[in-house]
C-alpha positions in Angstrom: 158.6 43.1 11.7 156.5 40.9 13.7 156.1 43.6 16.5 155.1 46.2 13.6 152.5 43.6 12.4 151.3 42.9 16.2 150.8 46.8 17.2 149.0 47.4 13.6 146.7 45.0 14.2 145.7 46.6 17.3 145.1 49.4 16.4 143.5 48.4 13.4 141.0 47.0 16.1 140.9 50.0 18.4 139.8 52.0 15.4 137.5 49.5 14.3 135.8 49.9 18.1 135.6 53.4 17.8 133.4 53.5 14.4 131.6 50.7 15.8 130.5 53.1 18.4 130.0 56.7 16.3 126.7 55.4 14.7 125.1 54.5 18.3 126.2 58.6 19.3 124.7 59.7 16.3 121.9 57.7 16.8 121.4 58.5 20.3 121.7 62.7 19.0 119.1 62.3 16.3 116.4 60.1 19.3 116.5 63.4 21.1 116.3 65.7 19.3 113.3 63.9 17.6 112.0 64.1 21.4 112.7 67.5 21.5 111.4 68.5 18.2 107.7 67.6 18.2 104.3 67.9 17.6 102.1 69.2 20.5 98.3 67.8 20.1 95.8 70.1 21.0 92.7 67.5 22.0 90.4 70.0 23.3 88.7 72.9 22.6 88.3 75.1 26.2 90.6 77.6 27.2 92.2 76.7 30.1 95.9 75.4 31.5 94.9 72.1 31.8 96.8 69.5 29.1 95.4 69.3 25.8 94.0 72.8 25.2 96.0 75.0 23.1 97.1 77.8 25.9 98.8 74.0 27.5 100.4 73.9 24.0 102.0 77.2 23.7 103.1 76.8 27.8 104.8 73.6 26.7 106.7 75.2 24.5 107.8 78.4 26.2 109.3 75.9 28.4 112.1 74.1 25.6 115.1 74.6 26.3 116.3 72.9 22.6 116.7 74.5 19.5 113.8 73.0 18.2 111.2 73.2 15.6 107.6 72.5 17.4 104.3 72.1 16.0 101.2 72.4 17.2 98.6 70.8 15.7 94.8 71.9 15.5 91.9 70.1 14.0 88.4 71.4 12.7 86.7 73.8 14.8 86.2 77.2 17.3 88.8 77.5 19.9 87.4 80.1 21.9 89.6 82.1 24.3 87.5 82.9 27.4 90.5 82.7 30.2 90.3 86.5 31.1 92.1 87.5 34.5 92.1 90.4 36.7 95.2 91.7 35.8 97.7 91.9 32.6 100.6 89.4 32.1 103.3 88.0 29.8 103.2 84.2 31.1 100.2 82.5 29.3 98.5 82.5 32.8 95.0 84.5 31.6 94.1 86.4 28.6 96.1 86.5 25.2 98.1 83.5 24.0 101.6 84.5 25.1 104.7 82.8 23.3 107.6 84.1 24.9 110.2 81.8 24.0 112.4 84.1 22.7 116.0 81.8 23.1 115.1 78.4 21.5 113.6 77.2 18.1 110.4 78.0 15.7 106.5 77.4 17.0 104.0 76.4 14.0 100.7 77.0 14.9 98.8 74.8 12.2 94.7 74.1 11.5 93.2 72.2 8.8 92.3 75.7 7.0 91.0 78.8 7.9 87.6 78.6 6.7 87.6 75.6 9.7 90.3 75.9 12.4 89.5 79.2 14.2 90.8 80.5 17.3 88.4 83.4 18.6 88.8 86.0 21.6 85.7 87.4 21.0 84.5 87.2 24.6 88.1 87.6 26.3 88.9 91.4 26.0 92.2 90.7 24.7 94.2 90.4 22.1 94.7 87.1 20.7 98.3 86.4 20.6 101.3 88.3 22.1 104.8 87.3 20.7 108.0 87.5 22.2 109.7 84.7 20.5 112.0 83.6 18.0 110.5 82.4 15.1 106.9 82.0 14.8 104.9 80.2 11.5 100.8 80.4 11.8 99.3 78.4 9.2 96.0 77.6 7.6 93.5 78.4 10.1 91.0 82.1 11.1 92.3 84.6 14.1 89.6 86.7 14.6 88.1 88.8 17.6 90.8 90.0 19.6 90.4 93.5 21.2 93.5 95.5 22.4 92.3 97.9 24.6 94.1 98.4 27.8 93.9 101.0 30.6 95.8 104.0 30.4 98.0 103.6 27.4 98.0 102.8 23.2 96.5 99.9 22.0 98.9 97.5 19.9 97.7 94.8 17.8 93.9 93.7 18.3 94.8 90.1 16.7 98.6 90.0 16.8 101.6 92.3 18.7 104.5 91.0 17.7 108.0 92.0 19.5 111.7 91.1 18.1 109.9 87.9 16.3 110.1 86.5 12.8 106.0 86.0 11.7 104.9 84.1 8.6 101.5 84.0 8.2 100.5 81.1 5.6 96.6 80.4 4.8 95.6 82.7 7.4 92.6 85.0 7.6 93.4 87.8 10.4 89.6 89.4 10.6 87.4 91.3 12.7 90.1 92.6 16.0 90.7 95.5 17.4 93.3 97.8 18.7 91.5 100.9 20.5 93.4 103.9 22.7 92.7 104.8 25.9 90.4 108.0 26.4 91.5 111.2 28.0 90.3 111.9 31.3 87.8 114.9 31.4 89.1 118.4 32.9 88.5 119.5 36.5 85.3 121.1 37.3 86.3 125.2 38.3 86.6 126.8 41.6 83.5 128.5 42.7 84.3 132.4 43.8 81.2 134.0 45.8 83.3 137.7 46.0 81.5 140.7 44.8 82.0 140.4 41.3 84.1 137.6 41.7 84.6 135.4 38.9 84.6 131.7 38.7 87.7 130.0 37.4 88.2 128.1 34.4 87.4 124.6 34.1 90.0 122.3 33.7 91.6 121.1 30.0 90.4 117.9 29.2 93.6 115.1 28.8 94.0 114.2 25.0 93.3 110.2 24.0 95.9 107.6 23.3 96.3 106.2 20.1 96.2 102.4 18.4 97.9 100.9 16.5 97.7 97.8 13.9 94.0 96.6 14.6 94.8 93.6 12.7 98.7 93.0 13.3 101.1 95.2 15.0 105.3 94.3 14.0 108.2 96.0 15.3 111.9 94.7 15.6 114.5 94.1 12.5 113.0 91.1 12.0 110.9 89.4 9.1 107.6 89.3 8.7 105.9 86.8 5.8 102.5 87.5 4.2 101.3 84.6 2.0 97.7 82.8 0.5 96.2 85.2 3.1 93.4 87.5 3.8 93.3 90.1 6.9 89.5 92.2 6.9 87.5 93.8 8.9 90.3 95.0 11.7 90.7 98.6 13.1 92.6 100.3 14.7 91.2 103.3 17.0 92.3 106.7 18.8 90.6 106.9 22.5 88.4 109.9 22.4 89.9 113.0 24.2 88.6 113.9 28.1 85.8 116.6 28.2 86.8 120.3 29.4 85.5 121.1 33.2 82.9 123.0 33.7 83.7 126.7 34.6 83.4 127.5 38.1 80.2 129.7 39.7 80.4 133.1 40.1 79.0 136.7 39.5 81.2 136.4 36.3 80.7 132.6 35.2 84.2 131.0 34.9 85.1 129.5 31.0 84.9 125.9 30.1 87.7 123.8 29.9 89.0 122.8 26.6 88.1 119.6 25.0 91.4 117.2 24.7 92.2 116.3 21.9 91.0 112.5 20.5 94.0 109.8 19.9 95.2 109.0 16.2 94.5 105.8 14.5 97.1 103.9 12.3 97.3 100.8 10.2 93.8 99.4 10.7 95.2 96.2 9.1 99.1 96.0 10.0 101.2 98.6 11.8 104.8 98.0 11.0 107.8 99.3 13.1 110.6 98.1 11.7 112.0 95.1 9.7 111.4 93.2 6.4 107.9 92.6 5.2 106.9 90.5 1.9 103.2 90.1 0.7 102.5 87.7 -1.9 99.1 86.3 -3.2 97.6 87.9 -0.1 94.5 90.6 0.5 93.9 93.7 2.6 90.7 94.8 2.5 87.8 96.4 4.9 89.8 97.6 7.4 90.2 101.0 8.9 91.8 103.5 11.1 89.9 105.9 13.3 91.2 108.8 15.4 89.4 109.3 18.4 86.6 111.5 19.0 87.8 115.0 20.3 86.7 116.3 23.9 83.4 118.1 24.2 84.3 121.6 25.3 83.2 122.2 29.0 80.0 124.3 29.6 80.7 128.2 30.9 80.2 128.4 34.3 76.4 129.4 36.3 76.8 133.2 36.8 74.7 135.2 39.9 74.5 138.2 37.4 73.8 137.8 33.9 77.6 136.8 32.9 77.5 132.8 32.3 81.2 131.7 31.5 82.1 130.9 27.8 82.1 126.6 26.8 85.0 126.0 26.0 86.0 124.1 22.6 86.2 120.9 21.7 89.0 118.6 20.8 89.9 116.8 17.3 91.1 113.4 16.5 92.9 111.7 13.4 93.2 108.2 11.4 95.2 107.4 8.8 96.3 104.4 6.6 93.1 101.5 7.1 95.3 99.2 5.1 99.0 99.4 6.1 101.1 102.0 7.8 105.0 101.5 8.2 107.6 104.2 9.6 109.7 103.7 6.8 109.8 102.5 3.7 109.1 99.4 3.1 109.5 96.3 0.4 106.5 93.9 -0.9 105.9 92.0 -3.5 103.7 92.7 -5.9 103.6 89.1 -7.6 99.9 88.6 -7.2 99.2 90.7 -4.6 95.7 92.3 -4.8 95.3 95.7 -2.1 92.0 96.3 -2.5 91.8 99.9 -0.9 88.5 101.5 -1.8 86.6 100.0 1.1 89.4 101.8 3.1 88.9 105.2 4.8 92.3 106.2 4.1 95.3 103.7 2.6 98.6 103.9 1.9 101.8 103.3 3.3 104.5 105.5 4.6 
């Protein structure tokens, strides 16, 4: 009996060690993860890669490698974005804001309001955020002035293109970017043809334009996107004009001119959405557009040594459609508050 008493008093003590110790493991769990989890201090206003600017802020956190909620946090005034490069790229190194974490945790982005934090690309030639993470939560503060416009293909998203990413925008106003489509290159000039009543060839068919898409915002993925308390104005989204045809080529019968291409569409000069779940509450769309591109000029007929000048040839055409919102399917909102203001739009609607 004595043994029993012995051995239970042990381990009475052993198991009195052990909770001793769980509050120190749990202790030490919660200290990092408050490390990890943290608020990133943006101290300076110029767009650079040095610490304390914002593009320094959004590099930190592409970097975590914890499932972490970060924050970073942006006081009163313009954060211009003038970090341009030579060439396009995904890493935060020049140009847009990239967030690319897509494996760990949520990024807020958060100002004071938007009437006084505002981040502007203006003067970049960019957009102003490109998103390839996990969750990401911009609150109370102005994007305005980005400008998606690169070479040889669509434009997507003048202020935000967001890929495979969960968006809430909070307090925001999205205003003034741009999402415009490459323009066709113009048609081949003909072949001259000096034979006895040769004729000159045809000019060449001008290329047709790309297209843009989501001037303001540009979503795809079966993801979420969040609309509250916030205003996006004054975005569009722009078709590149079509390529001009060729002249027609010189001869005693003037070749035809090349056909104008045709100019890129325009959709969702406010938000382009490609897929997931969108809510709109309390929020307003107004004053933005979508433009399809200008169509080709048809090339002129070709010089003639007779009296038989080639034919011009016609010119393209181009389409926009849906300033507000356009969506590839259907799509749920809510209509709690929500105010579209559409007559300002060139054409609305949502598909």
């Amino acid at each position: 009996m004595s043994s029993l008493n012995t051995n239970g008093s042990a381990n009475n003590h052993k198991m009195k060690s052990m909770l001793e110790k769980v509050p120190l493991v749990v202790g030490f769990w919660l200290a990092t993860h408050a490390v990890n989890a943290q608020d990133l201090n943006v101290t300076r206003f110029n767009d650079d890669s040095l610490p304390g600017s914002l593009r320094s802020a959004i590099s930190t956190f592409n970097g975590v490698s914890d499932p972490a909620n970060d924050r970073i946090v942006l006081s009163a005034g313009t954060y211009s974005l003038t970090y341009g490069g030579g060439f396009a790229e995904d890493f935060n190194a020049n140009g847009d804001l990239d967030i690319n974490n897509a494996a760990y945790g949520t990024l807020t982005i958060e100002g004071v309001g938007a009437g006084a934090t505002i981040i502007d690309a203006a003067t970049l030639g960019d957009r102003v955020f490109d998103i390839r993470s996990k969750t990401v939560i911009f609150k109370n503060l102005t994007i305005r002035g980005g400008r998606a416009a690169p070479s040889g293909s669509s434009g997507y998203g003048g202020g935000i293109r967001s890929s495979n990413a969960n968006i809430t925008l909070d307090g925001v106003v999205l205003e003034n970017n741009t999402a415009i489509g490459y323009g066709g290159p113009a048609g081949a000039t003909g072949v001259n043809n000096f034979d006895f009543i040769g004729t000159g060839d045809a000019g060449g068919l001008g290329s047709d334009a790309y297209g843009a898409t989501g001037g303001g915002l540009y979503f795809e993925g079966a993801n979420t996107l969040t609309i509250s308390n916030s205003t996006l104005r004054g975005n569009v989204a722009r078709g590149g004009n079509g390529g001009a045809g060729g002249t027609g080529g010189t001869g005693y019968f003037g070749g035809a001119g090349g056909t104008g291409g045709r100019g890129g569409f325009g959709l969702g000069g406010g938000i382009f959405i490609a897929g997931g779940t969108v809510t709109i509450a309390n929020s307003t769309i107004n004053g933005n557009s979508a433009n399809g591109g200008d169509g080709g000029r048809g090339g002129a007929g070709g010089a003639t040594i007779a009296s038989f000048a080639g034919a011009g040839g016609a010119g393209g055409s181009g389409v926009g459609q849906h300033g507000a919102i356009r969506r590839r399917r259907r799509w749920r909102r809510r209509r709690r508050a929500f105010r579209h203001v559409a007559r300002r739009q060139r054409r609305t609607g949502c598909h």
